[in-house]
OpenMM code with the backbone's topology and positions (N, CA, C; nanometers):
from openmm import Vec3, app, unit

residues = "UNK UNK UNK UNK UNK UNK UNK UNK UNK UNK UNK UNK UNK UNK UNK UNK UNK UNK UNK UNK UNK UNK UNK UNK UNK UNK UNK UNK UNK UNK UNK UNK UNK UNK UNK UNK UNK UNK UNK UNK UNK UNK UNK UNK UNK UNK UNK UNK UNK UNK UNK UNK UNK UNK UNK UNK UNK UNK UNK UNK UNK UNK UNK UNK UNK".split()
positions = [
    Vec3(-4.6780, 4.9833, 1.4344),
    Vec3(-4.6658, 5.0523, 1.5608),
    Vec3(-4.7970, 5.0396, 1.6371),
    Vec3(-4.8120, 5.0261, 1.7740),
    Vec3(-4.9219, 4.9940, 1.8410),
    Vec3(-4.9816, 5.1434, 1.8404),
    Vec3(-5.1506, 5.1153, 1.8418),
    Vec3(-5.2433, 5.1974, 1.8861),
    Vec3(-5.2283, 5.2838, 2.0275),
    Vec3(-5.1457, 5.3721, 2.0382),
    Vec3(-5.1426, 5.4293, 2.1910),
    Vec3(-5.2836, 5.4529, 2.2692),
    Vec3(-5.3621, 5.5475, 2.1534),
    Vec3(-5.4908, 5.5534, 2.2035),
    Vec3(-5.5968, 5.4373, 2.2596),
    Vec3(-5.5854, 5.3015, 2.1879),
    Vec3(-5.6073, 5.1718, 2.1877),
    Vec3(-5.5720, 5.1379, 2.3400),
    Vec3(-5.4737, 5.1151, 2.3403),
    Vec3(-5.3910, 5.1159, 2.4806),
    Vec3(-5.4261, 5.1452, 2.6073),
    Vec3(-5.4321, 5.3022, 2.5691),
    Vec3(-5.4814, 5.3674, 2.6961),
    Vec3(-5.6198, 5.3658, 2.7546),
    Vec3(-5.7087, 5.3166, 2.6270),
    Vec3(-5.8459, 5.2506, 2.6904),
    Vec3(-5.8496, 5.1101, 2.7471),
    Vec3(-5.7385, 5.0485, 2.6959),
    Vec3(-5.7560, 4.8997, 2.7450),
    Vec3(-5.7057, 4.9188, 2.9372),
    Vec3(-5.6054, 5.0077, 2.9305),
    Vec3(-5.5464, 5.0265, 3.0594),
    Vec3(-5.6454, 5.1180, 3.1663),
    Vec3(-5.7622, 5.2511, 3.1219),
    Vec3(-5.8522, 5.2357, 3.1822),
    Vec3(-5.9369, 5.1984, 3.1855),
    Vec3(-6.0155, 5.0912, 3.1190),
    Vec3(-6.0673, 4.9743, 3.1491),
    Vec3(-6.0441, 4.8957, 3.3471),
    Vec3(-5.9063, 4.9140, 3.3305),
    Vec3(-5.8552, 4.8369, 3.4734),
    Vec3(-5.9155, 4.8133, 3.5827),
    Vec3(-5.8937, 4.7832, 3.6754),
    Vec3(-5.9510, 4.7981, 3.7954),
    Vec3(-5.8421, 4.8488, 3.8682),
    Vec3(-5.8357, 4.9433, 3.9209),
    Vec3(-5.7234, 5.0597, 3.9960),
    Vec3(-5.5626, 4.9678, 4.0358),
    Vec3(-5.6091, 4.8810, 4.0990),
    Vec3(-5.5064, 4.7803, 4.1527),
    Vec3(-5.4102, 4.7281, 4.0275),
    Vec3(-5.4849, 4.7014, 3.9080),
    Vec3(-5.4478, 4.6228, 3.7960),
    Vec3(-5.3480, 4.7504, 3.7544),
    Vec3(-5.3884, 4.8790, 3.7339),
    Vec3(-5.3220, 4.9927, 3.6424),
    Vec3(-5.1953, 5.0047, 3.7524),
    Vec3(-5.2059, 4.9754, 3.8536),
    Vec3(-5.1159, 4.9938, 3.9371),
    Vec3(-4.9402, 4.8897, 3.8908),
    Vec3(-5.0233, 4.7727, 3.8379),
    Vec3(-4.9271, 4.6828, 3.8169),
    Vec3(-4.8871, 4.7432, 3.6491),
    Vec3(-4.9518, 4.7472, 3.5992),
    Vec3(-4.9298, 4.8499, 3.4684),
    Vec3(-4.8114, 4.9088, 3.4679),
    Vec3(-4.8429, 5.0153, 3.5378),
    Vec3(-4.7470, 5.1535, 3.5639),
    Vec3(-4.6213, 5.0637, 3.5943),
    Vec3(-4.6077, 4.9532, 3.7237),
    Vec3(-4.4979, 4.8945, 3.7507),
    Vec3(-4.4197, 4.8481, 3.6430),
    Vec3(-4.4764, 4.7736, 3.5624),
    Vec3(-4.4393, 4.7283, 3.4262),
    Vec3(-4.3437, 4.8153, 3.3582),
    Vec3(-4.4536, 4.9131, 3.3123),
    Vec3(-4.3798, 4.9985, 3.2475),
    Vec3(-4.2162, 5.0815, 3.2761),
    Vec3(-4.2503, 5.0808, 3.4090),
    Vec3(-4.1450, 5.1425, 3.4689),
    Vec3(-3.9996, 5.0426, 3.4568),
    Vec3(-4.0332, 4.9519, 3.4893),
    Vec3(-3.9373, 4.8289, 3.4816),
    Vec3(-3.8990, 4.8060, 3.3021),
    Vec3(-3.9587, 4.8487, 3.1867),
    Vec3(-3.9189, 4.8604, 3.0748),
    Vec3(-3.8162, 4.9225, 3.0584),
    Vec3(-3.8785, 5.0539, 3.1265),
    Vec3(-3.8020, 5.2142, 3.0752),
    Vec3(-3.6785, 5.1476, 3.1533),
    Vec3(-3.7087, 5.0869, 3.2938),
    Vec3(-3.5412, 5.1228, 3.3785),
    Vec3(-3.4424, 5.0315, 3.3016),
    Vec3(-3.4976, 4.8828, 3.2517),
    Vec3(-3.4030, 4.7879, 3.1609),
    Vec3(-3.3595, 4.8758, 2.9955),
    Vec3(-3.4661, 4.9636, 2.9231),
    Vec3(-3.3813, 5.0424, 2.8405),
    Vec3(-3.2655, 5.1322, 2.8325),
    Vec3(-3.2910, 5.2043, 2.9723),
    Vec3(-3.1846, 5.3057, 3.0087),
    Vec3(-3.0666, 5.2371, 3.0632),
    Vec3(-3.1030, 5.1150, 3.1016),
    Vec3(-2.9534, 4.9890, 3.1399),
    Vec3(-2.9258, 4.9891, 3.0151),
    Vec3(-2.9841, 4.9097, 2.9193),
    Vec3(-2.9074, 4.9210, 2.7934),
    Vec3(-2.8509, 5.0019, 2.7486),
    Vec3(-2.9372, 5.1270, 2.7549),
    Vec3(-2.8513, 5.2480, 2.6186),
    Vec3(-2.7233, 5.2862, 2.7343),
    Vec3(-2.6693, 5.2437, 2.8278),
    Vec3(-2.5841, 5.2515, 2.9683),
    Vec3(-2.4686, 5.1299, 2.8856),
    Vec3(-2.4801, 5.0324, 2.8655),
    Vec3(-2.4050, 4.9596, 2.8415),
    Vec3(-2.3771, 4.9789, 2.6765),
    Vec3(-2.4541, 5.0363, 2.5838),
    Vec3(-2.4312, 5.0260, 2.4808),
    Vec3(-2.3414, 5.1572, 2.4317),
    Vec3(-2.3489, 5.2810, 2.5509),
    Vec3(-2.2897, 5.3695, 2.5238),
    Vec3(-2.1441, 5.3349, 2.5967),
    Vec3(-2.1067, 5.2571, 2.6691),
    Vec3(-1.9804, 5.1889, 2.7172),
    Vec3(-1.9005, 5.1121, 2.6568),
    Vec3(-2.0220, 5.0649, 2.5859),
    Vec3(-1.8828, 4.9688, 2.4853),
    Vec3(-1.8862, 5.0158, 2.3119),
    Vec3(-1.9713, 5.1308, 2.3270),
    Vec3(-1.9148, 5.2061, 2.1698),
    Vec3(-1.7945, 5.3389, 2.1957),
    Vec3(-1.7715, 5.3564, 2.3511),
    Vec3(-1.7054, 5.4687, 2.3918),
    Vec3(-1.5641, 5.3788, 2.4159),
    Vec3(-1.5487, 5.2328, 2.4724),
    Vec3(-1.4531, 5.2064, 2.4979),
    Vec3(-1.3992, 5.0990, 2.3845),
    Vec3(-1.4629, 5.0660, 2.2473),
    Vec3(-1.4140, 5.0125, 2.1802),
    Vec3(-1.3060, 5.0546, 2.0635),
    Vec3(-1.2349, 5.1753, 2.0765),
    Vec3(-1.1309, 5.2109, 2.0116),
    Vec3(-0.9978, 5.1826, 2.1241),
    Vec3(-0.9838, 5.2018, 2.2405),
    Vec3(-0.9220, 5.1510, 2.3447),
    Vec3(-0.9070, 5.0079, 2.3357),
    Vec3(-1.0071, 4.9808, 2.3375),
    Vec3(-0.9265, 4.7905, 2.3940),
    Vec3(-0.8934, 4.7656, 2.2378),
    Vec3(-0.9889, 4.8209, 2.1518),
    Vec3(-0.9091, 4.7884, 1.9508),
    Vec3(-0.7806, 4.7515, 1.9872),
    Vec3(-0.7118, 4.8941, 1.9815),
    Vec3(-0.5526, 4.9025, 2.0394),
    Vec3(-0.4996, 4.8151, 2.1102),
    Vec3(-0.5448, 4.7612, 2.2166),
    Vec3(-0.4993, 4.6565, 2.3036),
    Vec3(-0.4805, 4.4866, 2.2790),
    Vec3(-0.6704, 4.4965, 2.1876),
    Vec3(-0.6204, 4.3306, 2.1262),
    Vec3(-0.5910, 4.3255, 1.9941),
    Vec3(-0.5958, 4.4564, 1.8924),
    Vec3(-0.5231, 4.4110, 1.7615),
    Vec3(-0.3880, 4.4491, 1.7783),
    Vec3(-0.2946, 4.3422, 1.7738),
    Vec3(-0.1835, 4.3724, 1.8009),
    Vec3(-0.1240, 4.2085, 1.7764),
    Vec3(0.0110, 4.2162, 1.6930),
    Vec3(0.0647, 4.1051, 1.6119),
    Vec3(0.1095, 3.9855, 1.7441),
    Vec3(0.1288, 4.0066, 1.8474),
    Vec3(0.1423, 3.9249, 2.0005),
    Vec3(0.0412, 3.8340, 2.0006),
    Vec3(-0.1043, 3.8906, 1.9808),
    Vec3(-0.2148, 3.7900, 2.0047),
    Vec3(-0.2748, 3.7923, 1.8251),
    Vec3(-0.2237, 3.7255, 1.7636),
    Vec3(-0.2815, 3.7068, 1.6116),
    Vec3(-0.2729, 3.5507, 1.6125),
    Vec3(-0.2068, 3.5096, 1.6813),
    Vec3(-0.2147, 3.3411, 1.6925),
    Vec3(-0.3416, 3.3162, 1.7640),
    Vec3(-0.4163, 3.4056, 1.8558),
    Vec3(-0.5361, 3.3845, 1.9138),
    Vec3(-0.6799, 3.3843, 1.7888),
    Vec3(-0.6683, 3.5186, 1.7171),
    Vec3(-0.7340, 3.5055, 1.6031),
    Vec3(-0.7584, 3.4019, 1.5500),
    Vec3(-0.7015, 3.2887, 1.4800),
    Vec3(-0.7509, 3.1643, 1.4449),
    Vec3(-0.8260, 3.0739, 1.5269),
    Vec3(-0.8298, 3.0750, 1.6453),
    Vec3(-0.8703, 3.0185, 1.7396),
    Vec3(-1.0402, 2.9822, 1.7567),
] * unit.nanometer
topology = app.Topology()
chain = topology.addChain("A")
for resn in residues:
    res = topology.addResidue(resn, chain)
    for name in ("N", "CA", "C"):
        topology.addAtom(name, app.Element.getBySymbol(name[0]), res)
């Protein structure tokens, strides 16, 4: 696990402008995680639904496929 404390000296170190792009960074992490846990809670909420829909003896000739 990274040094947070480590971190946070390397980041004030910066030059104001630089921490600026930092912060941007970071922000752009957090917003692509919360997309994920967004999509990952969508398709663990809707995968008993479509179950039902594609296990079904109609499309079992697709299965080999």
């Amino acid at each position: 696990m990274p040094n947070a404390r480590a971190l946070m000296e390397k980041i004030k170190a910066l030059p104001i402008e630089r921490i600026a792009e930092v912060e941007d960074f970071v922000d752009f992490i957090a917003q692509r995680q919360h997309e994920r846990s967004l999509v990952e809670s969508a398709t663990a909420a809707s995968a008993d639904t479509f179950a039902q829909v594609w296990n079904n003896p109609e499309d079992d000739a697709y299965d080999a496929l």
